[in-house]
N, C-alpha and C positions, 0 to 999 in steps of 0.2 A: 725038679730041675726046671729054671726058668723057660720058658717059652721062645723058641726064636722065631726071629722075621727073614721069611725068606730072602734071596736077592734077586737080583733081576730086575722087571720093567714092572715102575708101580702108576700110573696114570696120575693125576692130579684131576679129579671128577670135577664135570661143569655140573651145573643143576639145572634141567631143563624148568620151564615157567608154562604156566598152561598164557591162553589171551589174555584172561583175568588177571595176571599178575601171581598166580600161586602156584608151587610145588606141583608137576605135572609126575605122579608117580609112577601111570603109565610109560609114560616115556621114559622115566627114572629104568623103570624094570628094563627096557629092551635094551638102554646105554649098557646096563650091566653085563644083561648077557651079550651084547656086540666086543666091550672090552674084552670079556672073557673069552670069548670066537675066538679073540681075534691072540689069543695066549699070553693074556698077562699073568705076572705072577701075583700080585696084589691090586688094593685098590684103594685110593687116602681119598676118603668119600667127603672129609669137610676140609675147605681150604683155603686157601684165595680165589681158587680159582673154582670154586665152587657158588662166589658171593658171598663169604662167612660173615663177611661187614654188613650184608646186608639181608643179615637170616637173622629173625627171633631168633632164644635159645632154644626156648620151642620146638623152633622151625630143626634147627642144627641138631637137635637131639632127635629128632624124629625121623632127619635124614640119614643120620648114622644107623639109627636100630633097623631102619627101612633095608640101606645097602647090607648091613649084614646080614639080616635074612634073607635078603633073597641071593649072598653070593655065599652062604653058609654051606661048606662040605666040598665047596670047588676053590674059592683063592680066598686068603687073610684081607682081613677090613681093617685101617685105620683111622681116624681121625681127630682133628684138632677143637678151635673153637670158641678155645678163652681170646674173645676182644677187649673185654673192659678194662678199666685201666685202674679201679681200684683193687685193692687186694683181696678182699673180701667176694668181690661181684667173679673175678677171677675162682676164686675156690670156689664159688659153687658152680659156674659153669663147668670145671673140670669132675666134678662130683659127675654133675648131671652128666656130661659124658660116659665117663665110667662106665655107668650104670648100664648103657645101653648094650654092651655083648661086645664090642670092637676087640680088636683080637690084640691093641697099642692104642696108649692117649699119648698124642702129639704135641709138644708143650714148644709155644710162640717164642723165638728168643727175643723181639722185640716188646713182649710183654713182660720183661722182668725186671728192666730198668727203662729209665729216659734215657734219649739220645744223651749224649754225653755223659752219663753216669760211669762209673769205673767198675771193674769186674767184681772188686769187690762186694759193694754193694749188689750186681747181678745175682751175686752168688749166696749173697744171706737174704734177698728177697724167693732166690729160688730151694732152699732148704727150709723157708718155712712154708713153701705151696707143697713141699711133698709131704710131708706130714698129711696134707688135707686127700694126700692121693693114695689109693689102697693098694697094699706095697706088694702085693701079689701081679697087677698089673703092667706090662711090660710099658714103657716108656719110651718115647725118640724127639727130638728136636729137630723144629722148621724156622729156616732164615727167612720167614717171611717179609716179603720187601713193603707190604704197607703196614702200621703208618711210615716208620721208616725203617730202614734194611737195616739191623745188627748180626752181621758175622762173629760168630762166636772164634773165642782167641782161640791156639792149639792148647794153650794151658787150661782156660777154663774146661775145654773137651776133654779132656785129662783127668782132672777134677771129678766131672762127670760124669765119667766110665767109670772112675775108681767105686764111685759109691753102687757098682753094680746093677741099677736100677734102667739104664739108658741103653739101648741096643742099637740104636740109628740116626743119621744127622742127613735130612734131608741140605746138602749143601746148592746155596744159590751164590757162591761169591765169584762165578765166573773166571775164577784163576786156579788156572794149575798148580801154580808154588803155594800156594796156601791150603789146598786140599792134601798136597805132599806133605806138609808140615801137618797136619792134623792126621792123616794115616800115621806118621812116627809118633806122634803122639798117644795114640790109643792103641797101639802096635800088641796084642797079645789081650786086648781087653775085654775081646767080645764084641766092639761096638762097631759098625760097619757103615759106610757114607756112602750117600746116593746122590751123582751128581745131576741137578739142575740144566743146565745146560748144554745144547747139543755139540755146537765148536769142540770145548774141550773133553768130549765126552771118552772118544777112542783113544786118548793119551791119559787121561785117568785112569782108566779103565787097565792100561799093563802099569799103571803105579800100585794098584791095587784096590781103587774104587770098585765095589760091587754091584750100583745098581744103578738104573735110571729114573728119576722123578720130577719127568718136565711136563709142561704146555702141549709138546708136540705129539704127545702119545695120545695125547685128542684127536688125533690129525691119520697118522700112519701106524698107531702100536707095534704092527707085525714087522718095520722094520728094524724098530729097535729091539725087537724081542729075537730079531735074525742077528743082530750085531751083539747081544749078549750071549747068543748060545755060541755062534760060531765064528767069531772075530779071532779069536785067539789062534785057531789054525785053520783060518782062512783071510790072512793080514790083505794081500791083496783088493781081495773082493771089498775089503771091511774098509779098507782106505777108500774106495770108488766110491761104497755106500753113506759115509762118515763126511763126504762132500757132499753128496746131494743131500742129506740130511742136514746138513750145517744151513747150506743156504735157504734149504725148505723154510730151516726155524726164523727166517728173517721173516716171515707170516704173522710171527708174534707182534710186529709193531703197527700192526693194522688194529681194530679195533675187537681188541682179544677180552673176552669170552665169543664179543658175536660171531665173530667167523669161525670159529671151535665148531660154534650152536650151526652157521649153517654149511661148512663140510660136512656134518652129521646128515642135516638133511640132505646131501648129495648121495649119502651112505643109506639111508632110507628108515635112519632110526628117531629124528627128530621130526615134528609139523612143524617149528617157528624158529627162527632166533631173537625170542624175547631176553630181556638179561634185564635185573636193576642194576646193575653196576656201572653200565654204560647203558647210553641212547643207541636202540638197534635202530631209531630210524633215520642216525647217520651215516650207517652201514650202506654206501653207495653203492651201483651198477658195478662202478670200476674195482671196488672190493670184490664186488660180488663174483666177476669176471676172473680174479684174480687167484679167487680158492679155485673156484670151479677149475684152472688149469692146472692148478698144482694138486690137485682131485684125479687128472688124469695121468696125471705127471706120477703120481708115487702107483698108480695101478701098472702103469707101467715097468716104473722101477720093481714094484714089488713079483712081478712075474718071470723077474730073474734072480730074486732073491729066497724064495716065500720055497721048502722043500714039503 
């Protein structure tokens, strides 16, 4: 019987950097057990929001085997990682994933065609990458927004359930009508969506969306890990929290991984917020000022929510 992937709140892992510039695995290990503190149910340990653009494969397969040993026997590991853009460089990054124990390989929807390419095409570049993928391995799709954001159609999802293989679609298209149209679409398939962002998160969420897989689970996990156990018969409370968490995520337009990297150190599990992805040392006072209140702001919130 295939493997399934829980639901619930799955973080989008940062990758802590030592000064040096390198993989700080110390501090890798405490992020994991603080996610897991803090009740997630999963964990997509290579990502964007990991720095995957700016990871060797090396680097990203090392990170992968890393998080799943050390979060082996408490929550499922998954992660992505194909960035190249030929075919070839593709299958072996997905190989090399594989290989490391992850519990699901996470396959880029913007890696299977160019922008403007048609689904068909999407769709015979992505049946000859599975071939190179080992067909025991459970599968799911990420809308990653860089280089640029391809939404997969509800047909192509379709498609892609049918062949059994795909169990989850990390969705970042920010619209409710389009995640309604893909739940109908895969309606009975097995395959289940996580949505991306926090706005439309509590009205997915009674269309039928099962999980969460944002940015902000850097930030507050325990709150959305309260609004997926007990939203459903607690509508009220879940409406109050579903606000403050809407405008929490407006955090993300600051200079995101760094402020991820330094609310963590407010939380006592990061030393720095190095990043390469961005320059942390345009990470201002007034940023700085800014998590720091919304660091107060959710301990608060969460002291009416957190049983």
């Amino acid at each position: 019987m295939k493997k399934q992937i829980p639901t619930g709140v799955w973080p989008t892992m940062i990758t802590p950097f030592t000064e040096s510039n390198e993989i700080d695995y110390a501090a890798l290990e405490r992020l994991i057990n603080w996610y897991i503190g803090h009740g997630v149910d999963g964990l997509f340990a290579v990502c964007q929001s990991s720095e995957m653009f700016f990871l060797s494969l090396e680097e990203r397969v090392q990170l992968a085997r890393f998080v799943k040993e050390k979060a082996a026997g408490r929550v499922p590991v998954i992660a992505s990682g194909h960035i190249a853009d030929s075919y070839e460089d593709q299958a072996q990054e997905l190989k090399a994933m594989a290989d490391t124990g992850i519990d699901a390989l996470v396959l880029i929807t913007n890696r299977l065609a160019l922008e403007g390419e048609m689904d068909d095409t999407w769709k015979l570049n992505l049946d000859n990458l599975l071939k190179e993928i080992p067909q025991e391995l459970p599968l799911g799709f990420y809308e990653c927004p860089s280089p640029y954001k391809r939404i997969i159609s509800p047909e192509a999802l379709k498609w892609c359930a049918e062949t059994g293989r795909f169990l989850f679609l990390k969705d970042t298209s920010c619209d409710t009508h389009n995640m309604k149209m893909k739940l109908e679409a895969v309606q009975g398939t097995g395959l289940h969506i996580y949505n991306a962002n926090t706005a439309t998160l509590l009205e997915t969420l009674k269309l039928g969306v099962t999980g969460y897989s944002g940015v902000m689970a850097n930030f507050h996990p325990e709150l959305y890990v309260w609004l997926m156990k007990y939203g459903e018969e607690k509508p009220e409370e879940a409406e109050n929290l579903i606000s403050f968490l809407s405008m929490a995520s407006l955090i993300e337009k600051q200079l995101y991984p760094v402020n991820a990297k330094y609310y963590l150190m407010l939380e006592g599990v990061l030393t720095n917020y190095h990043c390469r992805s961005k320059n942390h040392e345009a990470f201002t006072a007034t940023n700085r000022l800014e998590v720091e209140q919304l660091h107060r702001l959710s301990q608060t919130v969460a002291k009416s929510y957190i049983i």
